[in-house]
C-alpha positions in Angstrom: 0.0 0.0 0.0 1.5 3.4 -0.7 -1.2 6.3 0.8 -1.4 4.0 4.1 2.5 3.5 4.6 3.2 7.0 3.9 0.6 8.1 6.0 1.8 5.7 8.9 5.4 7.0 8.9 3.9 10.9 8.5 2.0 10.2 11.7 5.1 8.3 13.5 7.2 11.7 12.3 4.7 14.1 13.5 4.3 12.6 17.1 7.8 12.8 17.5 8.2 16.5 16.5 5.0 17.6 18.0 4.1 15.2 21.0 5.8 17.3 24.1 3.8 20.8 22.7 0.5 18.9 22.7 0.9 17.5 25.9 1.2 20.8 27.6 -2.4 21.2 26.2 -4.5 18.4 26.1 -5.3 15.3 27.9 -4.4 12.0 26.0 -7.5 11.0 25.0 -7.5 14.8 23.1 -3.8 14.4 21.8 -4.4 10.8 20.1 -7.7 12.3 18.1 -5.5 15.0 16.9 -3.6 12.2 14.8 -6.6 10.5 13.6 -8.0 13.6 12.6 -5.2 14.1 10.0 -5.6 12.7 6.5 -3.4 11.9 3.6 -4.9 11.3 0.3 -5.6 12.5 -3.4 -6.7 15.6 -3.4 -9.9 17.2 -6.4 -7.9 18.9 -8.2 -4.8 17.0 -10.0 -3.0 20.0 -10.6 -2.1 19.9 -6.8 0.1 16.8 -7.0 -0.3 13.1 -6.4 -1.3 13.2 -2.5 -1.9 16.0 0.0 -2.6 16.6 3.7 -4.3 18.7 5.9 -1.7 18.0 8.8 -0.8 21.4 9.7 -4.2 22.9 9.8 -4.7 20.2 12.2 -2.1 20.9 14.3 -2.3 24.4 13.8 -6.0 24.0 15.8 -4.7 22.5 19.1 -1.5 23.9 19.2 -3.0 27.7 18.1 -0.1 28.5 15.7 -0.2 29.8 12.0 -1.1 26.5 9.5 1.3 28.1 7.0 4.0 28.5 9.4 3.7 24.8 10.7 3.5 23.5 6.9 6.6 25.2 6.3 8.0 23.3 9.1 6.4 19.9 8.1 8.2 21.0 4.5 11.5 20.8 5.8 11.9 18.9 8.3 9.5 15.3 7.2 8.2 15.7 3.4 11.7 16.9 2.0 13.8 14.2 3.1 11.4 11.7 1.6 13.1 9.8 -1.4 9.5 9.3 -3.0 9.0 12.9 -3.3 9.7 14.6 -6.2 7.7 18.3 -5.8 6.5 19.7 -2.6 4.4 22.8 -2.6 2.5 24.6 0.3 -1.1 26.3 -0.3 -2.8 28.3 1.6 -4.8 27.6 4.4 -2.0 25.1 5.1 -2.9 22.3 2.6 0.6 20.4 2.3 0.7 18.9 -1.7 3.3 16.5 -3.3 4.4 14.7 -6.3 5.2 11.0 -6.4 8.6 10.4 -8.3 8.3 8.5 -11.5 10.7 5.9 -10.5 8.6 5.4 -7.1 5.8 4.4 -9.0 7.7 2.3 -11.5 9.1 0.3 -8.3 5.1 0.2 -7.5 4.3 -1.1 -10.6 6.6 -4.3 -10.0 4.7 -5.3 -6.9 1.7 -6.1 -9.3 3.8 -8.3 -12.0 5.0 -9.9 -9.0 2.0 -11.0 -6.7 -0.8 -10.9 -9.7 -3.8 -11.8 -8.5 -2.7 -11.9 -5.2 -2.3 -8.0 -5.6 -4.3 -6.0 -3.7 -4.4 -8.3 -0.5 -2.8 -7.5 2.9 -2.4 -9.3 6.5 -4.0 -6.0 8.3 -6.6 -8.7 9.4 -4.3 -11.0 11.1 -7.2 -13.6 11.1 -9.2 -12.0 12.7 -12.5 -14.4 13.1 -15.5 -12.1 11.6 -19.0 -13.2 11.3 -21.2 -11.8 8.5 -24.7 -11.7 8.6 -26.7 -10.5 5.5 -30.0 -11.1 3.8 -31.7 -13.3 6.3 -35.8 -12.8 4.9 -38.1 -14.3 7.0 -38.9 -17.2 4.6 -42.8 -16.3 4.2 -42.3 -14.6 1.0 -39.9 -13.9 -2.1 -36.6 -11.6 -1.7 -37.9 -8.4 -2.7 -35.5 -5.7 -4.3 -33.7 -4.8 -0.6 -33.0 -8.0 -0.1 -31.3 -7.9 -3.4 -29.1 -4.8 -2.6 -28.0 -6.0 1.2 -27.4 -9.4 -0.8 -24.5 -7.7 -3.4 -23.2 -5.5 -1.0 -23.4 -8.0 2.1 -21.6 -10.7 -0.5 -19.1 -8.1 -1.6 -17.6 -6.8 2.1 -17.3 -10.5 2.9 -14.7 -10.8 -0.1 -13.2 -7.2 0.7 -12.0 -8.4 4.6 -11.1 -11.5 3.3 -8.9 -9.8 1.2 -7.5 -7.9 4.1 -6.7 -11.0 6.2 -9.4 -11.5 8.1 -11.5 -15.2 8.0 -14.7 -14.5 7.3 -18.2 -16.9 8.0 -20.9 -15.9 6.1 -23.8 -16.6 7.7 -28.0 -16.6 6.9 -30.4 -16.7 10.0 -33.3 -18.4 8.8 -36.4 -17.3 10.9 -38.1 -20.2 11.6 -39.7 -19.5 14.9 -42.3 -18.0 16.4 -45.9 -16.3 15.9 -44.8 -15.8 11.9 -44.5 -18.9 10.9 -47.4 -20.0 12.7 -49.1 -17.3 10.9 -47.6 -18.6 7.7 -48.4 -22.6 8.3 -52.0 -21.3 9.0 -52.1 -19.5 5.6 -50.7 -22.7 3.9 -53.3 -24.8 5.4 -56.1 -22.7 4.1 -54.7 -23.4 0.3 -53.5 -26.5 0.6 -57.4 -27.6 2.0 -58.6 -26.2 -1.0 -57.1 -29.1 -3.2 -59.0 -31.2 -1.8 -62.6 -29.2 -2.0 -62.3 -28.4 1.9 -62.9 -24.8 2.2 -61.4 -22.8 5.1 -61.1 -18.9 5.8 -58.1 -17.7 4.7 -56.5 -15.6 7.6 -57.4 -11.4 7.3 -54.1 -10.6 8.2 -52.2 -13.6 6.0 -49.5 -13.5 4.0 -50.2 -12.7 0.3 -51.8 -15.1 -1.3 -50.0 -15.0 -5.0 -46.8 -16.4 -2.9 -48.9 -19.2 -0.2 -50.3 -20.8 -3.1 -47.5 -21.5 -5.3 -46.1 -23.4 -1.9 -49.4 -24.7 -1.1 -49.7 -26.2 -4.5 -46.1 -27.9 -4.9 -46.5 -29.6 -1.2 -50.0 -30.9 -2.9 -48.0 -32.0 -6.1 -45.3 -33.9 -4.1 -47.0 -34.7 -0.8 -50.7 -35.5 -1.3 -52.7 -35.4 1.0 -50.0 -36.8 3.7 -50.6 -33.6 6.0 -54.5 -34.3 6.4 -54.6 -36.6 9.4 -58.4 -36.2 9.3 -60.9 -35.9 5.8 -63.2 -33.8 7.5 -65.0 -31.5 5.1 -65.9 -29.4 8.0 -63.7 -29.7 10.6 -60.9 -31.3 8.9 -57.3 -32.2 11.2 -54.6 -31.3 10.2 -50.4 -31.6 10.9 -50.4 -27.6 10.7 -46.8 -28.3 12.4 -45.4 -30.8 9.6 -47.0 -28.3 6.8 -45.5 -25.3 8.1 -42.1 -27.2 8.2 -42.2 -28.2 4.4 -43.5 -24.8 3.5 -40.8 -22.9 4.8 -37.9 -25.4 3.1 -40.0 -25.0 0.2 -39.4 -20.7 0.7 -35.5 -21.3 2.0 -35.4 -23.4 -1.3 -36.7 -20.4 -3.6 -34.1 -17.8 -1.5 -31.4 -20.4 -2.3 -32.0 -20.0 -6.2 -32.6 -16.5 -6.1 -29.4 -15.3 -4.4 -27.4 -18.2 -6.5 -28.6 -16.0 -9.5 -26.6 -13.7 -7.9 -23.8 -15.6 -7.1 -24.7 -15.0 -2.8 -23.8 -17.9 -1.0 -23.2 -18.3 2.7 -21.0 -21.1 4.6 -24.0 -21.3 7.2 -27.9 -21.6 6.9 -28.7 -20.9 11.2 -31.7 -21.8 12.0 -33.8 -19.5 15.2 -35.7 -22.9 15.8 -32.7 -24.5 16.8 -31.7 -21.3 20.0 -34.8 -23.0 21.3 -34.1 -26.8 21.4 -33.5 -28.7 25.0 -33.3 -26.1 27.5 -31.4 -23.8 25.8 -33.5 -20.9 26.6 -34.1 -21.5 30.0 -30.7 -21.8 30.6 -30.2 -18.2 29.0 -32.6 -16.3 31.2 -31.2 -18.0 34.2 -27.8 -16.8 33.4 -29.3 -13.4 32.8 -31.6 -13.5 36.2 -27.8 -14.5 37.7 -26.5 -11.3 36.1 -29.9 -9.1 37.6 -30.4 -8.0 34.1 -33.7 -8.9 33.7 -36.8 -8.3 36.3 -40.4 -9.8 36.0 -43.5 -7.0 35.3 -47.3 -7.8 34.8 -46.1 -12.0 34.4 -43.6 -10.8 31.7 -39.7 -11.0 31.9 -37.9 -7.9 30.7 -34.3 -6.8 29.7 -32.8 -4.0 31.4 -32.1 -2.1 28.3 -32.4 0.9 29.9 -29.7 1.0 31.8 -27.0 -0.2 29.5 -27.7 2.8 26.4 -31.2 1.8 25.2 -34.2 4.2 25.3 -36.5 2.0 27.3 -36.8 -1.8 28.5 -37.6 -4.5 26.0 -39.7 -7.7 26.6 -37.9 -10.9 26.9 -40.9 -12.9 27.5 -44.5 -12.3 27.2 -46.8 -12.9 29.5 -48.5 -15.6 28.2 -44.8 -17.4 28.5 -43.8 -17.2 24.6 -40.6 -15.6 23.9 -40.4 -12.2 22.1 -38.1 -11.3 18.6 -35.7 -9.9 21.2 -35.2 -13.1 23.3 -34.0 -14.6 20.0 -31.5 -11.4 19.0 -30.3 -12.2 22.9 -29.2 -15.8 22.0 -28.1 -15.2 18.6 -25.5 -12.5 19.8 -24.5 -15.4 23.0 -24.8 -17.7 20.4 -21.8 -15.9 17.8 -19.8 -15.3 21.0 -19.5 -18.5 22.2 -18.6 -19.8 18.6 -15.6 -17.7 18.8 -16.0 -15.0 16.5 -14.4 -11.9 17.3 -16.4 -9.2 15.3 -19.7 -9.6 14.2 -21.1 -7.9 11.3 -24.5 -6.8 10.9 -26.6 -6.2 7.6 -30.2 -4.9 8.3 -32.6 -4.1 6.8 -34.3 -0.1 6.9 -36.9 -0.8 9.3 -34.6 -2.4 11.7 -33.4 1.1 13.3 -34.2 0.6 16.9 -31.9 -3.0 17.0 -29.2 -0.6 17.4 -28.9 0.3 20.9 -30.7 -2.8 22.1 -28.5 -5.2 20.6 -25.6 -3.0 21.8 -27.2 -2.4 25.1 -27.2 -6.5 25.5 -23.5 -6.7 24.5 -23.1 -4.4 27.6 -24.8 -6.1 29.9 -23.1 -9.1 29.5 -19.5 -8.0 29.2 -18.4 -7.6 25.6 -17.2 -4.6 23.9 -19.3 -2.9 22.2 -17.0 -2.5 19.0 -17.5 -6.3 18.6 -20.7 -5.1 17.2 -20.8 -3.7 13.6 -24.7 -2.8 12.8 -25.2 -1.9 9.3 -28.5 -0.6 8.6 -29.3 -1.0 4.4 -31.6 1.4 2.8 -34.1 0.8 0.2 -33.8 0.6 -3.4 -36.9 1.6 -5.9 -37.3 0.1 -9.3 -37.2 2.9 -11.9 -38.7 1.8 -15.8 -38.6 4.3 -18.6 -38.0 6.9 -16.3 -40.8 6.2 -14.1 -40.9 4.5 -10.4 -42.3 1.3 -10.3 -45.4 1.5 -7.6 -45.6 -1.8 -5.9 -47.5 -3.1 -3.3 -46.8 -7.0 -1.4 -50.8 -6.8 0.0 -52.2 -6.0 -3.3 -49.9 -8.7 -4.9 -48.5 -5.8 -7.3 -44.9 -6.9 -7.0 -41.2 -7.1 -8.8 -39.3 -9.5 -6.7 -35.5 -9.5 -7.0 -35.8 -12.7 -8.9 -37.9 -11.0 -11.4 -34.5 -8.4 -11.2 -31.8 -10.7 -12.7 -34.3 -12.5 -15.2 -34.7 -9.4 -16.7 -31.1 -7.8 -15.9 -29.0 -10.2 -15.2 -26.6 -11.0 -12.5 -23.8 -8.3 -12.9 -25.3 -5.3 -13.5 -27.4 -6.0 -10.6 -24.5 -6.4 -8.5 -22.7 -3.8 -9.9 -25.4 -1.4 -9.6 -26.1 -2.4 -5.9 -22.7 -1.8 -4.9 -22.7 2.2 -6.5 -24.1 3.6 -3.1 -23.2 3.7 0.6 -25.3 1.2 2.6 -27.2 4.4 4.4 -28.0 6.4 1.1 -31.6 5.1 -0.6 -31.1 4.5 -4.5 -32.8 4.2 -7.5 -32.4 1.1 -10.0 -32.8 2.0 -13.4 -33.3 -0.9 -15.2 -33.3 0.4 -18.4 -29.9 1.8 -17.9 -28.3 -1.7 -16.8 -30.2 -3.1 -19.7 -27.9 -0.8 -22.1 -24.7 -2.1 -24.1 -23.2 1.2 -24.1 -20.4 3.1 -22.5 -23.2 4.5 -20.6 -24.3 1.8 -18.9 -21.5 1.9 -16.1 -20.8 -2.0 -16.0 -20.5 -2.3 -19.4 -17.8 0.1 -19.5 -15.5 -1.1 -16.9 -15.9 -5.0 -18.5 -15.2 -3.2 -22.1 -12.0 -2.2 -20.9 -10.7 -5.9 -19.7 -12.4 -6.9 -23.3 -10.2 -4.4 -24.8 -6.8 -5.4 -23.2 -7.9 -8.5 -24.1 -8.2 -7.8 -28.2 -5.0 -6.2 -27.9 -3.6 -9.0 -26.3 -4.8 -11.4 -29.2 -3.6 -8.8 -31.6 -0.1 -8.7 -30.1 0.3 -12.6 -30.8 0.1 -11.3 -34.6 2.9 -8.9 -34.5 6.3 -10.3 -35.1 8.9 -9.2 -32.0 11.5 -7.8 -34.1 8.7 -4.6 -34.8 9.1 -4.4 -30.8 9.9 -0.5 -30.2 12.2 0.4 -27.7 11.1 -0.6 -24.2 12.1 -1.5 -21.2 15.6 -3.5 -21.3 14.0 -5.2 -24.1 17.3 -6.2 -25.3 18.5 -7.5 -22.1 15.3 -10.0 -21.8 16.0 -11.3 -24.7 19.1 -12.0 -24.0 18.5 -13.7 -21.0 15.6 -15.7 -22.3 16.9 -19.5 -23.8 14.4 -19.3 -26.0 13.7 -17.4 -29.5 12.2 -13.9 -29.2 9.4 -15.2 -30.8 8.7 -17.4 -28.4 9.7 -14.9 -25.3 7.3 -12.8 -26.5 4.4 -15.6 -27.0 5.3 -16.4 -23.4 4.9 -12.7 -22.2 1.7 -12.7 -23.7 0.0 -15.6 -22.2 1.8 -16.3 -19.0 1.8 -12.7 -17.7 5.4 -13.0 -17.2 5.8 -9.3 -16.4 8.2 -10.2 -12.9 10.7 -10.7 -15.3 10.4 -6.8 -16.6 12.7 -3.9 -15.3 10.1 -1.4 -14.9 12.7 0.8 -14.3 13.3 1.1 -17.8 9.6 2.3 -18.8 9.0 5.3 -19.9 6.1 7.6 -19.4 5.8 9.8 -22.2 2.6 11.8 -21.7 0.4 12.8 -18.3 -2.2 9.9 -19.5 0.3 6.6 -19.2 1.9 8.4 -15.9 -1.9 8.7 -14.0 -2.9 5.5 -15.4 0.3 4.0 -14.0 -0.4 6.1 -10.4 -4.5 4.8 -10.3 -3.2 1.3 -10.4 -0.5 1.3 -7.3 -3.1 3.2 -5.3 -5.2 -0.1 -5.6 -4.2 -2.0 -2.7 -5.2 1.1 -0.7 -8.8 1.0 -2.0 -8.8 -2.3 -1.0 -7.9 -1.1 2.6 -10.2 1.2 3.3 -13.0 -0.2 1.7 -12.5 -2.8 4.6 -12.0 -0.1 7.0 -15.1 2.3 6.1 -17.2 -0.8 5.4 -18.1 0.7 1.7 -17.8 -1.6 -1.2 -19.4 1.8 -3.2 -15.3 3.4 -2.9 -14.1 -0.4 -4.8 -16.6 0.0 -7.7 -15.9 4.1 -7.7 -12.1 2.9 -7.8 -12.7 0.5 -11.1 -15.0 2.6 -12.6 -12.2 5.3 -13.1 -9.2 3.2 -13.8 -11.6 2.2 -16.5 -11.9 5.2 -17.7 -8.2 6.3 -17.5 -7.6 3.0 -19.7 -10.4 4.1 -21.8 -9.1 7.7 -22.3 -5.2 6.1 -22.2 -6.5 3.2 -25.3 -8.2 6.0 -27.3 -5.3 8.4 -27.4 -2.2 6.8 -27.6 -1.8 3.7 -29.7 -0.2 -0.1 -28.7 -0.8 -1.3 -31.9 0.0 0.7 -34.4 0.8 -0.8 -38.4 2.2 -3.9 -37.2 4.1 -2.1 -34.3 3.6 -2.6 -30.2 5.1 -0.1 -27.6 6.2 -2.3 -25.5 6.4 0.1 -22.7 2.1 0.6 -23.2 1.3 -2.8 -23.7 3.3 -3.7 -20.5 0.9 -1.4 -18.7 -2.1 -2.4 -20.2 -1.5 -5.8 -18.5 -0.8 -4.4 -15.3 -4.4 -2.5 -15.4 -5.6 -6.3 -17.1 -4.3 -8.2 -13.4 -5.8 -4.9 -11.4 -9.4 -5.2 -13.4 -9.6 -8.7 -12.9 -8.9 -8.6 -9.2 -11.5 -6.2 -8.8 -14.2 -7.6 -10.5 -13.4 -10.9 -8.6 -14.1 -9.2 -5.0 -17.2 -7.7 -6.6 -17.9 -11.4 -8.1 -18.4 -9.7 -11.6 -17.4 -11.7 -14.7 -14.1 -10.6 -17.0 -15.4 -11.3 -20.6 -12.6 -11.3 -23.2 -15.4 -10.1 -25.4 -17.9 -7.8 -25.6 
């Protein structure tokens, strides 16, 4: 990583020059935020240089000094003796800007012939258990379009901290528990019955009924009438229990095949029905009696919730004796612990605000740190068609399930498009915009430029090495290689054998090949703090512009030209080929050689 590494070694410099003046001032707590409020990064405007911070207006704040004067001193005595600096200017109010040398980056460069598609990884993990929870539908209906988006983007992070070192269990909690399904089995029954000419009141408040039926009808198909235990036209019996079972693997079934559509798939389906079996639960709210968390009120059993964060006391138990949606978030959270996962990720869904600070205030009560917990809450996504929203409604069986989605879309524009946006920002799908084959159509045009490295590629086979121009050590390669240049050349083609490459010797002859060059070494760093920030949106943002560098780079300055390569641009058109491909790997897109 180059922005992180620098930035590491700026912070180590500055709390060595400044560290005895802010602790005159400011309690430790104070003096440790001042260095994490100091950034180093790209700044808008390229004309300011490769990276900038805003270090010396930062410091200027605590310690009250002049920013300009500090810079100055920042200048001299950190940023000039660094041997990957090559211009350092000073702006005013105290931004501090700097260019990257040339042969930095060319040293950069070799780190990606080197570790291919290993590039772009890092240990910052250090195994680090994580468990990732995402999706998880109650299985009484079909994923809608949320479900789609917390699906890509849940999918996504798992591959991004993987990639940062950390093992990651991907996890679906299957809610099979409780007053919903019951709900659900009753619904099922009433259809199912009807198969058989038994008529029975579907429920007011039931699920909708375009969904029930499909299920009632395939357990009628494959099943009979093995759930009736009594023909009874009008009071028939009936294994409500059994039925409600096979409906709800019939559901988990459909979820399976949509998110496989999208290429979601989890190492663990966890069932709630399973927190309940022996005396699981009674055990729990012993241990938590034990821990005088919970107290008894009106013959229910609450949690405490109060007095660990929360904005009032939650129900544990009702007082009819069932347990409540929070008595299963209760074991689920004991349940990750005692698994042995360190952090614990979760993917929510927009109406799923208040979880928050109870599932934080249980963490509390019960002795684990809070930053365990990671609680993502998704926002919703609305289906736009010919520039209109698409109105839908689940009670008036007006739907457009996520299924429905990739039929009609297909699998990596959907994910693509899912990943564009923060987690908390709502978005609009425009389907007829991921439909396009255009450069418009933002997925398109970052494949089109791994399908273009890839005609050149096939093109280069054509062109006979001794129309090489002058690259880098070119010459010496050949030497060095026992076989042909013909053959060399065959072999740099299809094995990627770019480690073998002096990228000393390469040559940037316009602004274009030098920012291209710059965009990819900055990769492993997007790979970092996507991890860090929990935002896939900054990956795809990342690929979309090195696409469009290589784009700009491809239409302005030829590799091929009459039977002619540069060497020196086809060189770095395969280092952008390994960084594409790596990207669209964590974001589980395809690499077509074709388009």
């Amino acid at each position: 990583m180059v922005i992180r590494e620098l930035k590491k070694r700026l912070e180590g410099r500055l709390r060595e020059i400044f560290w005895d003046k802010l602790s005159s001032t400011q309690e430790l707590s104070e003096r440790e935020k001042v260095f994490e409020n100091i950034v180093l990064q790209e700044p808008k405007n390229k004309s300011f240089g490769d990276l900038s911070t805003n270090a010396s207006m930062v410091l200027a704040s605590y310690l009250k000094s002049d920013p300009l004067s500090i810079a100055e001193t920042l200048k001299d005595k950190i940023f000039s003796l660094w041997e990957e600096i090559e211009d350092i200017a000073v702006e005013k109010p105290g931004f501090i800007n700097f260019r990257l040398k040339d042969s930095f980056i060319k040293e950069k460069l070799k780190e990606v012939a080197i570790q291919k598609e290993r590039y772009g990884f890092n240990q910052t993990g250090n195994g680090v258990k994580v468990h990732l929870e995402y999706v998880s539908s109650n299985p009484t209906g079909d994923l809608h379009i949320g479900h789609g988006r917390w699906g890509a983007l849940g999918d996504t992070l798992a591959n991004i901290y993987n990639a940062n070192g950390y093992e990651v269990f991907r996890e679906y909690y299957v809610n099979d528990y409780g007053t919903q399904i019951e709900k659900f089995a009753d619904c099922v029954k009433s259809l199912y019955l009807s198969h058989f000419g038994i008529k029975m009141p579907y429920p007011s408040d039931g699920y909708p009924e375009e969904t029930v039926s499909k299920v009632a009808g395939e357990i009628y198909q494959k099943y009979g009438d093995r759930f009736i235990l009594r023909k009874d036209t009008k009071s028939p019996e009936v294994d409500v229990e059994g039925l409600g079972r096979k409906a709800v693997e019939i559901m988990l079934s459909n979820i399976k095949e949509t998110l496989s559509l999208m290429g979601v798939t989890y190492d663990n389906w966890f069932y709630e029905s399973s927190l309940y079996e022996g005396d699981r639960f009674e055990r729990v709210v012993d241990e938590l009696k034990q821990r005088g968390v919970v107290y008894e009120k009106d013959g229910a059993v609450w949690f405490k919730t109060s007095n660990f964060g929360d904005e009032k006391d939650r129900v544990v138990i009702r007082s009819e004796g069932n347990p409540t949606y929070f008595a299963s978030d209760i074991l689920y959270l004991m349940n990750k612990i005692a698994r042995g996962f360190d952090l614990l990720i979760y993917i929510l869904g927009a109406d799923h605000h208040g979880y928050v600070k109870r599932l934080q205030a249980v963490a509390k009560s019960l002795g684990i740190d809070v930053k365990r917990l990671v609680i993502i809450i998704g926002q919703l996504v609305r289906i736009v068609k010919s520039g209109n929203v698409v109105k839908m409604s689940r009670r008036k069986g007006k739907t457009y399930t996520l299924k429905d989605l990739l039929k009609e879309v297909g699998k990596d524009p959907v994910r693509y498009f899912f990943c564009t946006a923060s987690f908390d920002t709502p978005m609009d799908f425009d389907v007829d915009l991921a439909k396009q084959k255009s450069a418009k159509n933002p997925v398109y045009y970052v494949q089109y430029a791994h399908a273009r490295i890839e005609s050149v590629i096939e093109k280069a086979k054509s062109v006979i090495p001794e129309n090489i121009s002058t690259g880098p050590d070119i010459e010496r390669l050949l030497r060095e290689s026992n076989k042909d240049s013909s053959s060399w050349f065959v072999d740099l083609i299809e094995n990627l054998s770019l480690d073998r490459v002096d990228f000393s010797r390469i040559q940037f002859k316009n602004s274009s090949e030098r920012d291209l060059a710059k965009t990819v070494i900055f990769y492993p760093d997007v790979i970092y703090g996507s991890c860090r920030n929990n935002s896939p949106y900054q990956l795809v943002q990342y690929l979309y512009r090195l696409a469009s560098e290589f784009h700009f780079f491809y239409n302005h300055y030829r590799i091929l030209r009459n039977n002619r390569i540069n060497i020196d641009r086809f060189i770095l058109a395969l280092l952008v080929r390994v960084v594409l491909r790596n990207a669209l790997k964590i974001l589980n897109l395809s690499a077509p050689e074709r388009m």
